[in-house]
C-alpha positions as CSV (number, residue, x, y, z in Angstrom):
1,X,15.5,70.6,296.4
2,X,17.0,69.4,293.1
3,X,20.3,68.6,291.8
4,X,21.4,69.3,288.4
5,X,24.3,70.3,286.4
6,X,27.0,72.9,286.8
7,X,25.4,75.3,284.1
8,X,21.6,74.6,285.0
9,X,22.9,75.2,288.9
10,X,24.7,78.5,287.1
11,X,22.0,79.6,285.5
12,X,19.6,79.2,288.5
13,X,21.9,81.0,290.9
14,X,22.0,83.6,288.7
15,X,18.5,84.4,288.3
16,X,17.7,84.1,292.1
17,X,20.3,87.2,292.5
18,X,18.9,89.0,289.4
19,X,15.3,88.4,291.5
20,X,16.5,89.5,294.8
21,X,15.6,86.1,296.7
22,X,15.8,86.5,299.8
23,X,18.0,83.1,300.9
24,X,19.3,80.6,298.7
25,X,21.3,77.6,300.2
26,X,24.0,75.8,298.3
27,X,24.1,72.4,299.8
28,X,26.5,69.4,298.7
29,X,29.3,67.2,299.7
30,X,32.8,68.7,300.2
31,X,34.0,69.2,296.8
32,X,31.2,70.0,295.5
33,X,32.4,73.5,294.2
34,X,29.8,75.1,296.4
35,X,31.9,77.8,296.9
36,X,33.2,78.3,293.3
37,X,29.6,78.7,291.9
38,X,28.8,81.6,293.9
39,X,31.9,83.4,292.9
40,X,31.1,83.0,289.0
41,X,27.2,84.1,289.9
42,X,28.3,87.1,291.3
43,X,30.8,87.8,288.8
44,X,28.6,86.8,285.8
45,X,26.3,89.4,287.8
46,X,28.5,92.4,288.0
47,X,27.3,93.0,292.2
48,X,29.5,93.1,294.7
49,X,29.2,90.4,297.9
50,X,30.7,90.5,301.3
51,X,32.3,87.4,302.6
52,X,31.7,85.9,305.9
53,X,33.3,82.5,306.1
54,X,33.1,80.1,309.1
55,X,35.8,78.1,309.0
56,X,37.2,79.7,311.9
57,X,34.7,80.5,313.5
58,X,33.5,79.1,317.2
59,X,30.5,79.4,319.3
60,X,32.0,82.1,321.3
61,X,32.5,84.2,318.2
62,X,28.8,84.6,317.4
63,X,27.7,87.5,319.4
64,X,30.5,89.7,317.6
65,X,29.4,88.2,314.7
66,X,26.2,88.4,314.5
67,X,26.8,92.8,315.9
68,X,29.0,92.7,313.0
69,X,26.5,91.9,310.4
70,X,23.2,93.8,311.9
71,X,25.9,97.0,311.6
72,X,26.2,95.9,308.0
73,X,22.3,96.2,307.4
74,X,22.4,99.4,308.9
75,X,25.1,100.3,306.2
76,X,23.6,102.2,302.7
77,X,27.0,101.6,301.5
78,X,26.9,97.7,301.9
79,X,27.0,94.9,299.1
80,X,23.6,93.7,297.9
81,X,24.7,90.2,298.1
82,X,26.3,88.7,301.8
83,X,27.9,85.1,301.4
84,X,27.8,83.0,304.6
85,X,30.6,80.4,303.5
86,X,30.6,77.0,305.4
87,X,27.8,77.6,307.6
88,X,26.9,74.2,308.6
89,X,30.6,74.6,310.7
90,X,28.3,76.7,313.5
91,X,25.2,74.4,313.9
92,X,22.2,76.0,315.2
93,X,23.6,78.6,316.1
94,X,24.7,79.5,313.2
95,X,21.4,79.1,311.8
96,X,20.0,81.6,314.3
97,X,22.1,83.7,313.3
98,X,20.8,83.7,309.9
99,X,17.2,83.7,310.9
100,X,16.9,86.5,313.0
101,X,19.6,88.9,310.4
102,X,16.6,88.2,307.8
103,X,14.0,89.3,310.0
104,X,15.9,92.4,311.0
105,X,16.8,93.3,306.9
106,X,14.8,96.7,306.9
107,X,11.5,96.9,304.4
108,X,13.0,99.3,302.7
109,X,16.0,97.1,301.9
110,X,14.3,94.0,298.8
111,X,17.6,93.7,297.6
112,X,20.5,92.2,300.2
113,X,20.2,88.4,299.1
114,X,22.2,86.0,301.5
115,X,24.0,83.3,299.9
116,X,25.1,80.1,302.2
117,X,27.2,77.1,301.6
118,X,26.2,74.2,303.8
119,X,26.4,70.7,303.5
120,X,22.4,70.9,304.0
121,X,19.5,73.2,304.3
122,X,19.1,75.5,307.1
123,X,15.4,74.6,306.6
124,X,14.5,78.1,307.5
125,X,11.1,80.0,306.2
126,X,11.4,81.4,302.7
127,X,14.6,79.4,301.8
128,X,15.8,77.7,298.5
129,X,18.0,74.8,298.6
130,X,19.9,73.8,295.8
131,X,21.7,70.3,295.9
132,X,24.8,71.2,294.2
133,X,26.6,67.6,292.9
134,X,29.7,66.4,293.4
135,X,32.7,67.7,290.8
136,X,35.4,65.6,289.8
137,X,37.6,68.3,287.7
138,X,38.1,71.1,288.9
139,X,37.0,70.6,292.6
140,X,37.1,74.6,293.0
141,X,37.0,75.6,296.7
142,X,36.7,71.9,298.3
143,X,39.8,71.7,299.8
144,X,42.4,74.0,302.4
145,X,46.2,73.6,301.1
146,X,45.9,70.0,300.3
147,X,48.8,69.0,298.1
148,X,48.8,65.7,296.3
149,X,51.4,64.1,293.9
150,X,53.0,61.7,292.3
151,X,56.3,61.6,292.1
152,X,58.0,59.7,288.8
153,X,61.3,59.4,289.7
154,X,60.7,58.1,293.2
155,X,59.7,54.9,294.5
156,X,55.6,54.6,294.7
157,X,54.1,53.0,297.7
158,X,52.2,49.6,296.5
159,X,48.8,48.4,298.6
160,X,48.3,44.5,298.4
161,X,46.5,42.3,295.8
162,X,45.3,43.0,292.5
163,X,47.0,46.3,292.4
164,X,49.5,48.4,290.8
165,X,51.2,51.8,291.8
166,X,49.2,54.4,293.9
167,X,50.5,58.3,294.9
168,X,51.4,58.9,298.3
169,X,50.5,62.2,299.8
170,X,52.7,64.4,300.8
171,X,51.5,64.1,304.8
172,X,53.6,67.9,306.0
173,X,51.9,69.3,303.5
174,X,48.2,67.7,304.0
175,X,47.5,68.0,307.6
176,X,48.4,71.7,307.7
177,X,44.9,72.4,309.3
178,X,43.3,70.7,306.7
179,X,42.4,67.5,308.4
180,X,41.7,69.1,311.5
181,X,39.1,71.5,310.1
182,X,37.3,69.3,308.3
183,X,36.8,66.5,311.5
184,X,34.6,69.5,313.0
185,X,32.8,70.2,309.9
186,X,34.2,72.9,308.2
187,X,33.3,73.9,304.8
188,X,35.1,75.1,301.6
189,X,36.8,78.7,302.2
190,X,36.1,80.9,299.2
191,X,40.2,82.3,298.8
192,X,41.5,78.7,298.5
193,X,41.0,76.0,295.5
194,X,42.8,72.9,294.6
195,X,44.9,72.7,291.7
196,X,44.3,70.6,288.8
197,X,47.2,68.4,289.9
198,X,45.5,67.7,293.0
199,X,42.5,66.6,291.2
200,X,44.6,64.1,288.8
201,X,46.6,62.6,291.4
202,X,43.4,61.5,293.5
203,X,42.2,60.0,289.9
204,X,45.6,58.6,289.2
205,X,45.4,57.1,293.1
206,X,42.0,55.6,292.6
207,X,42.9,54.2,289.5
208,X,46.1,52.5,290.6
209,X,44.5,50.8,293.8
210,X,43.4,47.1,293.8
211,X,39.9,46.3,293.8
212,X,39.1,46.3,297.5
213,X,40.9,49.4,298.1
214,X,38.6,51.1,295.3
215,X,35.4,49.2,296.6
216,X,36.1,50.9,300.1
217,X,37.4,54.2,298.6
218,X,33.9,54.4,296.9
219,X,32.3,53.7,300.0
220,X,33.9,55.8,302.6
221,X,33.1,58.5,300.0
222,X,29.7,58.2,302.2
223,X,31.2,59.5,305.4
224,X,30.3,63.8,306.2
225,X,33.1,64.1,308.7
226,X,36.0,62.0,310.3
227,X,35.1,58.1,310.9
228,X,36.6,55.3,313.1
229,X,37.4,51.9,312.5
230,X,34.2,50.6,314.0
231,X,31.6,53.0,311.6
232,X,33.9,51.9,308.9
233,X,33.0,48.0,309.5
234,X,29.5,49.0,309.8
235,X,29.0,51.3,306.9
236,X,30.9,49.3,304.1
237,X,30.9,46.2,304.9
238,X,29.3,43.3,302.4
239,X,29.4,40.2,300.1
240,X,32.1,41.9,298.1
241,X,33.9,42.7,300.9
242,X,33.4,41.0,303.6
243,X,33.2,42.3,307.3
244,X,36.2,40.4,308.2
245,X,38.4,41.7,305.7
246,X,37.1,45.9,306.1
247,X,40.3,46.8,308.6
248,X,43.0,45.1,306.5
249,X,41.6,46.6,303.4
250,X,41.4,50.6,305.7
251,X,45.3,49.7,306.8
252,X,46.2,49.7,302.8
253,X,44.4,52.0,301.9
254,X,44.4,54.5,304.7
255,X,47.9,56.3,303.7
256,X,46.7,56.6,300.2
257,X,43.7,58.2,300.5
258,X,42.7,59.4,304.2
259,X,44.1,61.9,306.7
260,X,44.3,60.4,310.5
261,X,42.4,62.8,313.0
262,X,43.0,63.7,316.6
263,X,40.5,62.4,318.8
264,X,41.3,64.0,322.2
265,X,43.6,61.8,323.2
266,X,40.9,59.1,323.5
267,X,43.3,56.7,321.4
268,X,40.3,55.6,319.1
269,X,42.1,55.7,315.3
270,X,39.8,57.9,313.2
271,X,39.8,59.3,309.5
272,X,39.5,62.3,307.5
273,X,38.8,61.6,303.6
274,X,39.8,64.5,302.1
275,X,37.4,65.9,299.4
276,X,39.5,65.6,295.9
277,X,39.2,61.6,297.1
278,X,35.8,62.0,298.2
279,X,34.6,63.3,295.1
280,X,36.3,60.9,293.3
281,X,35.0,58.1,295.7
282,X,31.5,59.5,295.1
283,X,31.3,59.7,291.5
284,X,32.6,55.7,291.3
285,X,30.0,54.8,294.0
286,X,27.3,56.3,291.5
287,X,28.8,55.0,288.1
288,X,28.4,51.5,290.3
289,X,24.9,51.9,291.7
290,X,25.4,51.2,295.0
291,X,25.5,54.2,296.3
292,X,22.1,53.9,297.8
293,X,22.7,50.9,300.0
294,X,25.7,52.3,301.3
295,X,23.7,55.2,302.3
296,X,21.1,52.7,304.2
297,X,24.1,51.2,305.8
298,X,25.2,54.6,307.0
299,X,22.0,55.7,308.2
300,X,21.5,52.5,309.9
301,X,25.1,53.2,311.9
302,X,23.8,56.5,312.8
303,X,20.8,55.3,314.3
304,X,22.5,53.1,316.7
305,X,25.0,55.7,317.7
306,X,22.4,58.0,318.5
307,X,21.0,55.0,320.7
308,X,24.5,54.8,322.2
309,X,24.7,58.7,323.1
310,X,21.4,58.2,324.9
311,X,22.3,55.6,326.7
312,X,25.2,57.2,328.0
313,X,23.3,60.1,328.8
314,X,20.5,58.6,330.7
315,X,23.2,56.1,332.2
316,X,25.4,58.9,333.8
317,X,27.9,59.8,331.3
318,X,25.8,62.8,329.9
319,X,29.2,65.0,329.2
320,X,30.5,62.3,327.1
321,X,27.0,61.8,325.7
322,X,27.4,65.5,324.5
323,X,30.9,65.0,323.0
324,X,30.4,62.3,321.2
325,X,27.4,63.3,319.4
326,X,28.9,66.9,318.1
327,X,31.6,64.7,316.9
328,X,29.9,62.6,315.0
329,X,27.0,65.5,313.9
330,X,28.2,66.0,310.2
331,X,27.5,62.6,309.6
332,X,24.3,62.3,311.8
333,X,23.0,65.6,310.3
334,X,23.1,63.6,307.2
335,X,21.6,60.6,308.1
336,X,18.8,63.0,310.2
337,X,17.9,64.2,306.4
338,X,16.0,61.3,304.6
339,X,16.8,63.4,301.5
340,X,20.2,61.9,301.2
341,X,18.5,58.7,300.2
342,X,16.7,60.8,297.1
343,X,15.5,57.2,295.8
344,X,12.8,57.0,298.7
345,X,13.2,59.8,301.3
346,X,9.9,58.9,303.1
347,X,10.8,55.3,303.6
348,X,14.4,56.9,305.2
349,X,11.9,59.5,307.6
350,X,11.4,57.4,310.3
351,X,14.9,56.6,310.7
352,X,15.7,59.7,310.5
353,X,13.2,61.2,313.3
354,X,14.5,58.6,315.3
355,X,18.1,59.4,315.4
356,X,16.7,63.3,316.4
357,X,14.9,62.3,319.5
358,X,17.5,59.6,320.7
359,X,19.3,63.5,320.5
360,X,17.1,65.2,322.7
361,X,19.4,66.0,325.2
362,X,21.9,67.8,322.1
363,X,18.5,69.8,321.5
364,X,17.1,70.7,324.6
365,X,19.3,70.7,327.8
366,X,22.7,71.3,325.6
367,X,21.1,74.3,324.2
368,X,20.9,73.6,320.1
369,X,17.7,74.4,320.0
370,X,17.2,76.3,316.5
371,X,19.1,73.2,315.0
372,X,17.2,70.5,316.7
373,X,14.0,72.5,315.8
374,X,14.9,72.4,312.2
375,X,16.0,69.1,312.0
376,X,13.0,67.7,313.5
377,X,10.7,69.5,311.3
378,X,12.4,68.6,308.5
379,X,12.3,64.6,309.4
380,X,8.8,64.8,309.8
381,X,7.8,66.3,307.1
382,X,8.8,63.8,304.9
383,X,7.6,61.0,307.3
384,X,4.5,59.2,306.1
385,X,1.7,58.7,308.4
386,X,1.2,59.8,311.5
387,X,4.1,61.2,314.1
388,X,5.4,59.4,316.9
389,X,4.4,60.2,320.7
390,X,8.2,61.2,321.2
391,X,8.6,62.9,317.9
392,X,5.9,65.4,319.3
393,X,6.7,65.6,322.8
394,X,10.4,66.4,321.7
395,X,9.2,69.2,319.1
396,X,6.7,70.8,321.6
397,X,9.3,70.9,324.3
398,X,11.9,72.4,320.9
399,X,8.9,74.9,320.7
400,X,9.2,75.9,324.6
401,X,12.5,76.0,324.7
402,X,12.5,78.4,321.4
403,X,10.6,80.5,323.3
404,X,6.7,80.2,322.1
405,X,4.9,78.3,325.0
406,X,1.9,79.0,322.9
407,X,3.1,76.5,319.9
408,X,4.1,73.7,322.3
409,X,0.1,74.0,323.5
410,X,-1.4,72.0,320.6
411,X,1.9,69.5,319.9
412,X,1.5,68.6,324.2
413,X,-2.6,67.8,323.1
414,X,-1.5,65.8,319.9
415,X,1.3,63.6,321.6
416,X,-0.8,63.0,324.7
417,X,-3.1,61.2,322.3
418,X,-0.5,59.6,320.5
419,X,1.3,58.1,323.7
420,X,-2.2,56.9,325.2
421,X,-2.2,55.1,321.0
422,X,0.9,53.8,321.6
423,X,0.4,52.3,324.9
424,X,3.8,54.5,326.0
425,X,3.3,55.1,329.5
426,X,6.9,56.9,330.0
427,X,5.8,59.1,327.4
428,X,3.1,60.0,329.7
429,X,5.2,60.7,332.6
430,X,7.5,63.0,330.2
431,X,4.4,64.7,328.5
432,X,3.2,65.7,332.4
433,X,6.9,67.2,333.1
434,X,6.7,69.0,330.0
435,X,3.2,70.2,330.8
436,X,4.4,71.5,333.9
437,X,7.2,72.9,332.2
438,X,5.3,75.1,330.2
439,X,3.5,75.9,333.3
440,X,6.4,77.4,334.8
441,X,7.7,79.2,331.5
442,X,4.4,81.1,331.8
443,X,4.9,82.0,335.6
444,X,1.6,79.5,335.9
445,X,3.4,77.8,339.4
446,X,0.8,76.0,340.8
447,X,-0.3,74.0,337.6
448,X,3.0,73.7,337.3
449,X,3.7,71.6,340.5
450,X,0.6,69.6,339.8
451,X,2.1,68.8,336.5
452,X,5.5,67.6,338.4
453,X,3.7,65.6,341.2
454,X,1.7,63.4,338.3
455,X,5.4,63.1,336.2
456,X,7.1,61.8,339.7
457,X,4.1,59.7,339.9
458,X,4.1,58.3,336.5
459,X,8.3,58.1,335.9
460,X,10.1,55.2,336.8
461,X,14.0,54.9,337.9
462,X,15.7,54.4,335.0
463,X,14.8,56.8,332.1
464,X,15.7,55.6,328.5
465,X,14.5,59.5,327.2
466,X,13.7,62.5,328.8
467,X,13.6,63.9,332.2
468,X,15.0,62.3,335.2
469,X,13.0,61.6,338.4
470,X,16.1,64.5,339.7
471,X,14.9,66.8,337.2
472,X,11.4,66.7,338.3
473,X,12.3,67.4,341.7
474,X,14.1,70.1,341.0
475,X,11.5,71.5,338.6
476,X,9.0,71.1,341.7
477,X,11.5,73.0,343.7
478,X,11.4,75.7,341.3
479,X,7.5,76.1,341.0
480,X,7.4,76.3,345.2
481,X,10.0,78.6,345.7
482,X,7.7,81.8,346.2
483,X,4.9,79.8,347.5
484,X,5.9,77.2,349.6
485,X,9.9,78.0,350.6
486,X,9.8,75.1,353.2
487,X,8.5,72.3,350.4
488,X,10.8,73.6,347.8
489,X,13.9,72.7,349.7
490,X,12.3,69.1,351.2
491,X,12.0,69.1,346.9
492,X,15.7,69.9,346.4
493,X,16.9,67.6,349.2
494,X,14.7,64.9,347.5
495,X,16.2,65.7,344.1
496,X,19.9,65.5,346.0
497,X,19.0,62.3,347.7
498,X,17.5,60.6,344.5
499,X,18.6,57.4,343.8
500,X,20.0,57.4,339.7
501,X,22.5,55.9,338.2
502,X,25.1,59.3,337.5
503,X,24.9,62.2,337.9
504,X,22.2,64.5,336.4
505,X,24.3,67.5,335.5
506,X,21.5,69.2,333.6
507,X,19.1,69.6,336.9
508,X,21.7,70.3,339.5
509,X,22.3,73.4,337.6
510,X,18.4,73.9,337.9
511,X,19.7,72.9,341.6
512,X,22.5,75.2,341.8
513,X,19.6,78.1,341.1
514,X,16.8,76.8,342.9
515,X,19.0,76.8,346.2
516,X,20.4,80.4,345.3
517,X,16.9,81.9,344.9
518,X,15.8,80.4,348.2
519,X,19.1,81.6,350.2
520,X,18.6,85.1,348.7
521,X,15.5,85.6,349.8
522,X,16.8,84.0,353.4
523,X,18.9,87.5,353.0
524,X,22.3,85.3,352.4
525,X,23.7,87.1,349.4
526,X,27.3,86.1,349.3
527,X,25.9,81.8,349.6
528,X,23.5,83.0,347.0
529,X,25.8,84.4,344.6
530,X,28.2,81.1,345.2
531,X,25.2,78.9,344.2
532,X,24.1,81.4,341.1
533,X,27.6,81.4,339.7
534,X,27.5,77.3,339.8
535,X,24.5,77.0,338.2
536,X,25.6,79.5,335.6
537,X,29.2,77.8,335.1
538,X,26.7,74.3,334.8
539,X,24.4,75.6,332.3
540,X,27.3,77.1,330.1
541,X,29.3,73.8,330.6
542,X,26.3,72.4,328.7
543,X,25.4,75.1,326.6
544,X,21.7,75.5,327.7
545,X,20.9,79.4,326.9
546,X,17.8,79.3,328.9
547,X,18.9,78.0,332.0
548,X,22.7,80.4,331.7
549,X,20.3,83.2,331.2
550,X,18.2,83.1,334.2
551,X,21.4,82.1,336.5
552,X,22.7,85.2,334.9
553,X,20.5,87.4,335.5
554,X,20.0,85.9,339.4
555,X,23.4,86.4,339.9
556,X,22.9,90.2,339.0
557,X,20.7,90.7,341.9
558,X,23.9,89.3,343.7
559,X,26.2,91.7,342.3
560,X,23.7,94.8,343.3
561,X,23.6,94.1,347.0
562,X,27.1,93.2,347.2
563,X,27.8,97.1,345.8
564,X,28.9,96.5,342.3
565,X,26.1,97.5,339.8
566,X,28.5,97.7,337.1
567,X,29.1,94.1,336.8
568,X,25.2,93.3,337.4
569,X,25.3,95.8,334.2
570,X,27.7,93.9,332.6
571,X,25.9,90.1,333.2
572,X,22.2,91.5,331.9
573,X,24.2,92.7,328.7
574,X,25.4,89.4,327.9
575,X,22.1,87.6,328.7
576,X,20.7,90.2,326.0
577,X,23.2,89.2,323.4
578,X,23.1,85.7,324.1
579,X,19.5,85.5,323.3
580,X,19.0,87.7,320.6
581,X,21.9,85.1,318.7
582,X,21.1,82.0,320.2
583,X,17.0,82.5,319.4
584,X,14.5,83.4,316.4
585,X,12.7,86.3,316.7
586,X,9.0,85.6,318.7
587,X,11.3,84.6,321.7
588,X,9.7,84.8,324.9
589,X,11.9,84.7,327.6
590,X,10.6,82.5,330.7
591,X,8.2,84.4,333.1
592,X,9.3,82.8,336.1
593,X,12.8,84.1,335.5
594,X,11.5,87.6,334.7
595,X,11.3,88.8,338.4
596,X,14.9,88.4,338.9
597,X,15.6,90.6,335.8
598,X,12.9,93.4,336.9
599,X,14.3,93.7,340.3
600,X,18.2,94.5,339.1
601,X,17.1,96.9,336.2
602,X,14.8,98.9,338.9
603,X,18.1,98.7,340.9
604,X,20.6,99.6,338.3
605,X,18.3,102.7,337.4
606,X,19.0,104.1,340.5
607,X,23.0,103.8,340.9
608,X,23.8,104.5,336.8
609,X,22.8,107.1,334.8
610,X,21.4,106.0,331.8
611,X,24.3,106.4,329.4
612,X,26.6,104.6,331.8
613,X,23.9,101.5,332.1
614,X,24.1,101.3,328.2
615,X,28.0,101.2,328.1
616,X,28.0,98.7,330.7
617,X,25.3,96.3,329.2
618,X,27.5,97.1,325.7
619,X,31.0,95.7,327.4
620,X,29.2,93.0,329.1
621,X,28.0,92.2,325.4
622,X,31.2,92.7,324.3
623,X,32.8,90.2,326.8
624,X,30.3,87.4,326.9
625,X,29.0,85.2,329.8
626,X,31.6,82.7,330.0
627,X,34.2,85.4,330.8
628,X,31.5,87.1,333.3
629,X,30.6,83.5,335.2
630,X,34.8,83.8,335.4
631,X,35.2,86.5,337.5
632,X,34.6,86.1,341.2
């Protein structure tokens, strides 16, 4: 991936639409005129492109999104070139998305190229990245209706020291879901550019700050997403401006340059620098030559909140764990990619595979699997040497949770020797749960409960990665539910019983569906369906896909003995959608979930004909599982 100038960047983007490339990725910082580019390629061109930007798009809207643009594929009529504007906004997901649209462009079809804007590779096969650099004039497409000025006939608002006048923004017209957007990592829209004025008054604020204010302006310029006060100390610190000093110096310069965010009502004060400054913050930080320190400084930040989420997920806290790491992900996507340090991305790798296994639980049991995948991958191939134990217990488990038990084969062999290397004994213990993991994917139960009994005996009380000694007896459950009934619920009451210091919210939804499987085979279906619909209300709560999937399609079986094979319909329609756009194609779903599923589509075959089975999977794809788990 190389950066280079507006008409080399041109010219390339050009000629990979004249090729018919496949997928080409414009990464930069906000401002970057990412956008902008691809609107003069495709004009310069003479093809027509279809606009799909993300900016207000959530996770809920991917299924219809992802229906909407397989029905554009299908399409003669459709443009040769799709633009996927802002994607990093929907995370793995998102890049899902992306992945399994290629694989489904028909052979027939060379010439559809897909065109993204990110703030950094999808690191999907076949891609080229180009680093697109910052702009100073004009920042086309960085900014949504940000007004700056400066007003000469009024009074100018003066920041302390060595300073003269600075423009104030107009704050009405700035935070009109401008700030707001960009805190969750939106990207540039392609119908809305800043003016020129916009991009002078930043220059004429920079330029009438003191020198402090400029050395943290240039400095904050570092920052993806919105900041606190704390990563602020962190990140900019130094001799020149001392650590003692940062917060005075962010209090001047604060209502000259940033936008405050909403933080949930937490009361922590965070920022938003909005990307005329940013750019104009960058390109000072390079004409100074510091900008690779700050980056080390930011990185380093990153690395110990990633620690921090851990630690509150392992220590009980696992829903904040998960909401303060999508917070903070545009800026600890960025430190995850060693390239950001272009000076010595190797030496940055390690850092960077670190901060994406302290995320594991973001990866694997909140459901961003694709993401984490790519993330990891993309760490480690820059990492010289050999890979950490956890490194490649965390991508094989990425590998079985992507649905290819196969792959996480040789990565559970090559971090087994690495852990007995390293001395890591808890790596061990997590390589024998994920063993029996894989086990129990494959519908292998009895290796897998061998695998669980040497984890439990391995694992000590207090985790600090990976499973839980809860999880483990609830994955034992689970492998001796069709065996051994009796030993799976002395399993569950052992998991319920366990001794940990919070709640474990990812294995009592394992729980929740352990304990309905067992009661519906007890012949209870209306305690079976309660327990089915908690563990599927659990796993969405997270955002695990794997785990909603099988509750899902549990629950179904619940809905066809309680008469109402329409809404059994309506949950295995969901699950179908919810796959195909959460996963890459190869997806295997998990064998020991697959009886549940045969069972209600024998069942469903013999109360609706076939055309009213397809409408009904249809409007439970059309509704999606968190309005299913909903209904009673």
């Amino acid at each position: 991936m190389t950066e280079t100038g507006p008409d080399q960047e041109l010219a390339a983007l050009r000629g990979r639409i004249r090729d018919g490339a496949r997928l080409v990725t414009l990464t930069g910082p906000p401002g970057a005129a990412k956008t902008r580019l691809i609107r003069e390629a495709v004009r310069h061109e003479g093809v027509e492109a279809r606009w799909e930007p993300a900016g207000r798009l959530g996770p809920e809207h991917l299924p219809a999104l992802a229906a909407r643009l397989r029905r554009g594929l299908a399409d003669p009529a459709s443009p040769p070139v799709l633009v996927l504007d802002g994607w990093e906004r929907l995370g793995g997901s998102g890049t899902a998305v992306v992945a399994r649209l290629l694989h489904e462009v028909p052979a027939d079809a060379p010439h559809l190229t897909v065109l993204v804007t990110a703030l950094h590779p999808l690191c999907l096969e076949g891609e080229t990245a180009v680093r697109v650099g910052p702009r100073t004039r004009p920042l086309a497409g960085a900014v949504s209706r940000l007004r700056l000025h400066t007003r000469a006939e009024e009074p100018t608002e003066k920041v302390a020291g060595d300073r003269g006048e600075a423009p104030v923004p107009d704050r009405e017209e700035a935070t009109d879901g401008s700030h707001r957007g960009r805190a969750e990592g939106l990207e540039e829209e392609p119908d809305e550019e800043p003016s020129a004025a916009q991009v002078a008054a930043a220059e004429r604020g920079y330029d009438r700050c003191g020198a402090l204010e400029r050395l943290l302006w240039e400095r904050l310029s570092v920052f993806e997403g919105a900041f606190g006060r704390e990563a602020v100390q962190e990140v900019c610190a130094s001799e020149t401006l001392p650590a003692a000093d940062v917060l005075d110096v962010l209090d001047r310069l604060a209502p000259l340059a940033l936008l405050p965010v909403e933080d949930g009502g937490s009361g922590e004060a965070r920022y938003w620098m909005p990307p005329p400054m940013r750019a104009v913050g960058a390109r000072r930080l390079g004409e100074r030559g510091e900008r690779p320190a700050v980056v080390l400084h930011h990185r380093a930040w990153y690395v110990k909140l990633a620690r921090r989420a851990a630690d509150w997920w392992h220590g009980g806290r696992q829903l904040d764990a998960r909401a303060l790491a999508l917070r903070e992900m545009p800026d600890l996507a960025a430190a995850m990619d060693p390239t950001t340090a272009p000076e010595s991305p190797s030496a940055e790798a390690a850092a960077a595979v670190e901060i994406a296994v302290a995320l594991w639980f973001l990866w694997v049991p909140c459901g961003r699997v694709t993401e984490g995948r790519a993330r990891l991958r993309h760490a480690l191939a820059l990492l010289p040497g050999a890979a950490p134990a956890r490194a490649l217990w965390l991508a094989a488990y990425l590998e079985l949770e992507a649905g290819r038990p196969q792959d996480a084969d040789p990565l559970l062999v090559q971090a087994w020797a690495a852990a007995v290397r390293e001395g890591d004994d808890r790596c061990l213990g997590m390589l024998a749960h994920l063993r029996g993991a894989t086990a129990l994917y494959q519908g292998r139960t009895e290796a897998a409960a061998d695998e669980f009994r040497d984890a439990l005996d391995v694992l000590g009380e207090c985790p600090d990665a990976g499973p839980t000694r809860q999880l483990c007896w609830t994955a034992l459950a689970l492998a001796l539910i069709r065996t051994d009934p009796e030993a799976a619920q002395e399993a569950l009451d052992r998991a319920a019983a366990h001794s940990w210091a919070g709640r474990d919210v990812w294995a009592d939804g394992w729980a929740q569906y352990a304990r309905a499987e067992l009661l519906y085979w007890d012949g209870e279906a209306a305690r079976a369906a309660d327990h089915a619909t908690r563990a599927l209300r659990g796993h969405l709560r997270l955002g695990n896909v794997t785990g909603a999937a099988c509750a899902a399609e549990l629950l179904a079986q619940m809905r066809i003995l309680r008469g109402r094979p329409a809404a059994a319909a309506h949950l295995l329609g969901a699950v179908d959608l919810l796959r195909s756009t959460a996963f890459e194609t190869g997806y295997e779903p998990a064998h020991f979930c697959a009886p549940a599923r045969e069972r209600s589509e024998t069942a469903l075959r013999g109360y609706l004909s076939a055309g009213e089975l397809r409408r009904a999977y249809e409007e439970g794809a059309r509704r999606g599982l968190p309005a299913l788990a909903a209904e009673p």
